[in-house]
N, C-alpha and C positions, 0 to 999 in steps of 0.2 A: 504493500500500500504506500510505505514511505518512497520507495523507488519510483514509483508511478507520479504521485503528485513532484516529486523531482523532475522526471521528463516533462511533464503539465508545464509547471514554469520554466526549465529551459526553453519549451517553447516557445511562451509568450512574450519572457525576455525577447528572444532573435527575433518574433514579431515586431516587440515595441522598437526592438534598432532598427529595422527596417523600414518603421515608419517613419522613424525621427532622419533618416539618411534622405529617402525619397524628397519629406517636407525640406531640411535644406538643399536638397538638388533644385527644387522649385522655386527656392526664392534666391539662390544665385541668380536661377535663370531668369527669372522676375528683376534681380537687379541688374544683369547683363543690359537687359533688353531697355530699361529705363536709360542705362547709359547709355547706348548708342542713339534713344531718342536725343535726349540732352546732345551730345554731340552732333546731331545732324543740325539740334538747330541753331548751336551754335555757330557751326558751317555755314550755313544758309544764311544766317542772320546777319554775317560778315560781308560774305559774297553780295548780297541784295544792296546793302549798306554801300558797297564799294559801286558797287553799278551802278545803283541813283546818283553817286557825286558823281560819276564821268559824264552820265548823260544828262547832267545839270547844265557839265563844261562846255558841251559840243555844241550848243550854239554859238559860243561865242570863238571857235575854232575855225567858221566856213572862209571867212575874209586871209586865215592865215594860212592856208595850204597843209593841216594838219589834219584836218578832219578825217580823210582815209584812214588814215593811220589810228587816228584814236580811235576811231570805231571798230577796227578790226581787232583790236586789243578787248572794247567790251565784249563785241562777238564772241571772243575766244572763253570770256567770265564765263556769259549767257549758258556757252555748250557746259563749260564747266559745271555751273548750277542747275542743269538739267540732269549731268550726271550722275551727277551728288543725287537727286531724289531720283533717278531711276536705283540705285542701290539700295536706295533705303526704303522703296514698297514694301519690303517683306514684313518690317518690324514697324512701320509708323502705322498710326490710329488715323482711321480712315477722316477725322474732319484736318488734322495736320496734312494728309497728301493733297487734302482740297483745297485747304489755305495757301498752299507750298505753289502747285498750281495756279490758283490765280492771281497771286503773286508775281509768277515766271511772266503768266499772258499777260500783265500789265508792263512789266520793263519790256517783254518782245514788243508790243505797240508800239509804247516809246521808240525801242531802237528802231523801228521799221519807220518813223517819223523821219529819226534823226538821216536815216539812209535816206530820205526823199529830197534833203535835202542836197547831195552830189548831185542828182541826175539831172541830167542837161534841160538848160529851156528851150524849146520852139522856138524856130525862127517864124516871123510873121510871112505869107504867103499867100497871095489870091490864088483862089480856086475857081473850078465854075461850078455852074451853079445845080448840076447832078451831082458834084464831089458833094458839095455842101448837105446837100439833099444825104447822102448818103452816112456821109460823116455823123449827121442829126441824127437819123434816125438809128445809127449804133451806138451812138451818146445815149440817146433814151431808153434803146435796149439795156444796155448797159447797166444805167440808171435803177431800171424795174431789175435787174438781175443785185445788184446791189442792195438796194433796199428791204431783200429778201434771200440772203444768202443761204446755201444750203447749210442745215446743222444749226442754224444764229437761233433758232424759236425754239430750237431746243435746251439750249443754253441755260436758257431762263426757268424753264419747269425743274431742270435736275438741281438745280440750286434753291427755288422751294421745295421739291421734294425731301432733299436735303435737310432743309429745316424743320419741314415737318416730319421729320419720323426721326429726326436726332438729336431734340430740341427744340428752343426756343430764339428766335432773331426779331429783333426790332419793336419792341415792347415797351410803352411806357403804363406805369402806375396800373397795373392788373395783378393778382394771383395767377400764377400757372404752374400746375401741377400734371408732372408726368407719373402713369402708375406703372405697379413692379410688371404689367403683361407690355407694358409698353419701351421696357430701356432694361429687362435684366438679359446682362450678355455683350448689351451693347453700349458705343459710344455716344456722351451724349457732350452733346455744345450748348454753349448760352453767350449768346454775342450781340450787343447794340441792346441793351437794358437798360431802364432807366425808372429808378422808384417800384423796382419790384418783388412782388415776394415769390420766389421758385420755390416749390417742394419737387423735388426726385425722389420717390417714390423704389424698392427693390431694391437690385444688385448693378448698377451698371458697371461695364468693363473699365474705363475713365472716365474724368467729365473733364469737360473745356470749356473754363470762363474767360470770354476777353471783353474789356469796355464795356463792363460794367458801373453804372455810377447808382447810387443811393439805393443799392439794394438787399435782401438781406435771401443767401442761398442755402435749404436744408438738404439736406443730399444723405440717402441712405449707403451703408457700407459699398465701397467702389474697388471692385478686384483688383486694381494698377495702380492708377493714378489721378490726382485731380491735380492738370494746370488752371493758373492763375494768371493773368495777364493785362494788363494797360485798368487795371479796377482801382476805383476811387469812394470810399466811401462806402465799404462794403463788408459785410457781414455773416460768416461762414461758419457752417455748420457742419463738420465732415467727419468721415472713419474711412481712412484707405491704404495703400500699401507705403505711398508716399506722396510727399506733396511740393510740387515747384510752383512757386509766385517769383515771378518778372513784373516789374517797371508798375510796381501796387504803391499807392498811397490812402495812409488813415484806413486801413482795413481792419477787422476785428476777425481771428480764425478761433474757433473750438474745437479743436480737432484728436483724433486717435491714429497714431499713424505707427506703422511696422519697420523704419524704417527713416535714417535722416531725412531732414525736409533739406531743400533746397529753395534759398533764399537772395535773389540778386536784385538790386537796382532798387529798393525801393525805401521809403518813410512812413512814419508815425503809424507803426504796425503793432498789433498787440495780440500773444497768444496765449489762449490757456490752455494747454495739454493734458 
């Protein structure tokens, strides 16, 4: 009898290490994975930084014969910072590949501005008057082909859809509340709030608050992480694996977290852990 319950808990013991080994394989892997977000965006946050001053510069570059030149040098960031977030799909949360993204489409505009700026002007030229005829009427084609580009009306539905199934966007002085069949699993975002009360509701996977002002955020247990970002005046209610706040001011967190917070750029912050 005594031999038996011996073997009993021999086994239990090798169970319980087994579980305690697993549970830290899991939250290495859980911190791996938060550092290489952290690093990506700090990459990206550089890279963006660096390409809005050049393409600030290059207007004032056309009169001096530099301009080629400077722009091939953005060009070359551009492919850079393209490549940098095609690496990092694997591991970013699906609203940072989206921000990362529109982001990228915003300086590509620019620089495809800044490029219009080389190309030659027209020389002025009489035509007659079937050119002109002709010329007009593929202006206008044109025109209607433009004003309705293929993919452009789509744009716009997958960026509310976006919000609405992964958050909350552009809200002032309302209660919103997501429930746990609505966000356990997944990411959820809160961006462009103003005077609001969120409850999150469940288990989300992370949460993403940016520009927020005067609002106060209660958020049930978050598998990863809850970023914080550009918030003013704001109020945080959380339990997560870990937590980064960027460029916050006057913010209040209550938080439970697994895990050091990570704390850059900001003032008059107050936590109670």
């Amino acid at each position: 009898m005594e031999a038996r319950r011996e073997v009993v808990t021999e086994r239990l013991k090798a169970r319980d290490e087994e579980r305690k080994k697993a549970e830290e394989t899991r939250r290495e892997d859980a911190g791996d994975a938060e550092k290489q977000i952290d690093g990506f965006a700090r990459q990206f946050g550089a890279l963006r930084t660096r390409i809005e001053y050049k393409l600030s510069l290059s207007e004032g570059l056309v009169s001096s014969g530099r301009l080629d030149e400077h722009l091939n040098e953005i060009g070359s960031e551009l492919q850079s910072a393209r490549k940098l977030l095609s690496d990092a799909q694997l591991f970013l949360p699906t609203y940072d590949k989206w921000a990362a993204n529109r982001a990228l489409a915003a300086l590509q505009s620019t620089f495809e501005e800044r490029n219009g700026l080389l190309a030659p002007k027209k020389k002025f030229a009489f035509k007659s008057r079937r050119k002109e005829t002709a010329a007009a009427t593929l202006g206008d084609e044109r025109e209607g082909a433009s004003a309705t580009p293929v993919g452009v009306d789509d744009r716009p539905k997958e960026v509310e859809s976006l919000a609405t199934d992964s958050g909350f966007f552009d809200h002032s002085s309302v209660v919103l509340t997501k429930s746990a069949a609505e966000v356990n699993g997944k990411d959820v975002s809160l961006d462009r709030l103003t005077d609001c009360t969120v409850k999150v509701l469940g288990n989300p996977s992370t949460v993403r608050a940016s520009r927020l002002v005067d609002c106060t955020v209660l958020v049930g247990p978050v598998s990863t992480s809850v970023f914080v970002d550009d918030c003013v005046r704001v109020t945080f209610a959380v339990a997560c694996r870990q937590l980064r706040v960027h460029s916050s001011s006057d913010c209040h967190f209550y938080v439970r977290v697994a895990s050091r917070s990570v704390i850059e750029d900001c003032r008059d912050r107050k936590s109670v852990v």
